[in-house]
Each structure stands twice: as C-alpha cells, then as structure tokens.
N, C-alpha and C positions, 0 to 999 in steps of 0.2 A: 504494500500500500504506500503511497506517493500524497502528497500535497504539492499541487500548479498554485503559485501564488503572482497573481500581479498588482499593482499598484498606478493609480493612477495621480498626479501631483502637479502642482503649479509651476513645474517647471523643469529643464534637466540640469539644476544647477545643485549634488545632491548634499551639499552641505546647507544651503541655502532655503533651499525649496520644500513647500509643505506638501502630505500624503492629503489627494481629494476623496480618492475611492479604493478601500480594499477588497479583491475579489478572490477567493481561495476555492479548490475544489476538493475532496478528497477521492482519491484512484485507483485502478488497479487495472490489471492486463483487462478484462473484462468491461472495461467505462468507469464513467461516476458514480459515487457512492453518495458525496452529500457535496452538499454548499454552502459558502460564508460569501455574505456580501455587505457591506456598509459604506455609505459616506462619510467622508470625517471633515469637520469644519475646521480647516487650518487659521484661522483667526486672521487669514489678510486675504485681500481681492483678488481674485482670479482674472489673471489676463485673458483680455479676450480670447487669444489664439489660443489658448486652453479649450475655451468657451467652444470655439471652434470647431477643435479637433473630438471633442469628448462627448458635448452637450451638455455639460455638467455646468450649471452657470451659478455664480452669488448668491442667488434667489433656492434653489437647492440645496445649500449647504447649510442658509441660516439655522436651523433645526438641527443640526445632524452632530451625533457625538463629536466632544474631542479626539484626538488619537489616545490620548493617556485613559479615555474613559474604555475604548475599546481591547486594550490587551489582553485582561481578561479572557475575555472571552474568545480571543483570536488562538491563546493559549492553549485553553483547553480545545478547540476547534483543533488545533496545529498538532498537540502532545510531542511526540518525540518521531513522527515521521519524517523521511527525509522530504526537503522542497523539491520542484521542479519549474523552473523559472527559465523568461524568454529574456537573455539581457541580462546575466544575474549582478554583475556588476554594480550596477544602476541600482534596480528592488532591491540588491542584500543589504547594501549600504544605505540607503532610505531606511531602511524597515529597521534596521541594528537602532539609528540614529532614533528615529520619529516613536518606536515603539518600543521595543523591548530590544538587549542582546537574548543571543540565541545558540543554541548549540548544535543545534537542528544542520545534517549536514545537506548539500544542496547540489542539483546537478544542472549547468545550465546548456539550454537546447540549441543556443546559436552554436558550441563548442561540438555537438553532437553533431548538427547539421554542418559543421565545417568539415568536419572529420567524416562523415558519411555520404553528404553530399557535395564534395569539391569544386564539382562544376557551377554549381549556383551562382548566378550575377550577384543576386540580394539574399540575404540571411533574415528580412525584416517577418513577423508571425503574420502579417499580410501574404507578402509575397509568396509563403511556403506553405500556408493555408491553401489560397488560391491550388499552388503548383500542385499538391496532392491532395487535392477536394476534400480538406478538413472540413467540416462547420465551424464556421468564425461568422457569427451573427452581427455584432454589434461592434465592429473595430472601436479599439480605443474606451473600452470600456473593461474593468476590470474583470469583474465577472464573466463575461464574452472571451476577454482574452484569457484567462484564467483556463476555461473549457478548452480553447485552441492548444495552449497550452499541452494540455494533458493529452488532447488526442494525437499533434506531433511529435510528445515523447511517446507514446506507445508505438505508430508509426515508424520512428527513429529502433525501438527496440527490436520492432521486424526486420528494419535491415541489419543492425547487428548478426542474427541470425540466419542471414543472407551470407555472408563473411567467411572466405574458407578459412578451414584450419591452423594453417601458416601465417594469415594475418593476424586472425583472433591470438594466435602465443605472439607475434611481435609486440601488440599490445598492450599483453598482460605481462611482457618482459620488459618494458622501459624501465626504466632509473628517472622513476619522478614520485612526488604525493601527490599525482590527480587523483583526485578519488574514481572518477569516471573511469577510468582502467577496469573498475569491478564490475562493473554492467558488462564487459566485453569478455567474458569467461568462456574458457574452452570446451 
C-alpha cells in the first residue's frame, strides 16, 4: 500500500510559498483505496495565475482550515506508508516545511519515468497522463493529480516488470541510497 500525495500552493517559490490544497490517495496494485482532500487557507492572497491555473480563488479558501489545523489528521490519513509523488522535490519540501516532518519514505514518479521512459520530451503528470490514457480529470488540482498520480506509479511498476533480467540486477547492483533501487527487484 502506497500514498500519491500532491499539493497544491501559491507558488513555486518553496521556502516562501503557502500549501492551497492537499490531495492524498491511498493504493495499491489493484486502485484506490481511500481519499484525503482539503483546502488550506494560507493567510495571504492568491495570485491570480494561481487562480488561473487551479481555480482555487481567495473567495474559496476564506473558510478553509489552517495547514497546522490539518496535520492531524493528514497523519493518521498518511500512518507510516511510503508516498508517491509527481515532483517530489517540490511537495516533500513544502509538506516537511508547511506541515509536519516526516519519516515516511517516498518515491518520486518523474525519476521513475526518467528511468523507464527515456524517450519522453516532457516528464510533466499532464503530459504522461495524456501519453498512457491515465485518468487525470481535473489538472492542477490536488486530489485529481493525486489519482494520476497513483495510477502512473502503478503503470510505471508494469514496466519495471517488462525489464529483463540483466537490467533488473544492474539496478539493484548500483553503489547508491536510492531507495527506488527496491521497487526494481529480480
């Protein structure tokens, strides 16, 4: 069982910028299991291009928890399963900052799609949605991407198992701590 977590925020600045929407899924080879979604009012104004890109406008968030009111429950939501995230970069360090640290270990799918998919122009959960007629309903929303999410890592795990034998041991024989190494088992 997996958790897809994304995060949606006023900006990509990730020191700076606050969480607007958290969307999480929980998973497994077989789909979704459950779902967490909430708004979080970051206490300053959403730039339009935000507004733009998400739909998520000022008028939406007046109401909507803090981030500190929501850990809680993101926590028990989250327990101690690994993430799966699109961009981990980005959401892991927002999410350490804005909400809780975590120990919760994490695997992200742009590193997966680099590594399985080579040829790709673009890496974006758009663009790879689209290419393998994932469902991605609602771009730019976390919940939405959160789903896309989970069904490109599952996707990504069928090709692992596409992988002859020879590449699967190159893998699991590097001299590195990816954790991702362990998904590639012979």
């Amino acid at each position: 069982m997996f958790i897809a977590i994304d995060l949606e925020t006023t900006g990509l600045d990730v020191v700076a910028d606050q969480i607007i929407e958290i969307g999480a899924v929980k998973f497994d080879k077989s789909g979704i299991k459950e779902e967490f979604q909430t708004l979080v009012n970051p206490n300053i104004q959403i730039p339009p291009e935000v507004t733009r890109i998400t739909g998520i406008s000022n008028s939406d968030l007046e109401n909507a928890p803090q981030a500190h009111h929501v850990t809680e429950k993101l926590k028990v939501f989250i327990g101690d399963l690994p993430f799966v995230v699109h961009n981990a970069d980005f959401d892991i360090t927002i999410l350490r900052r804005a909400i809780f640290e975590f120990p919760n270990e994490y695997f992200d799918t742009i590193t997966f799609s680099q590594i399985l998919l080579p040829r790709m122009r673009s890496y974006s959960l758009e663009t790879l949605s689209r290419t393998f007629k994932l469902t991605h309903e609602e771009k730019h929303r976390a919940l939405s991407d959160a789903k896309a999410t989970a069904a490109l890592f599952n996707m990504l795990l069928g090709k692992i198992k596409e992988l002859d034998p020879q590449t699967l041991e190159k893998i699991q024989n590097l001299k590195s701590n990816w954790n991702g190494k362990r998904l590639f088992k012979i």
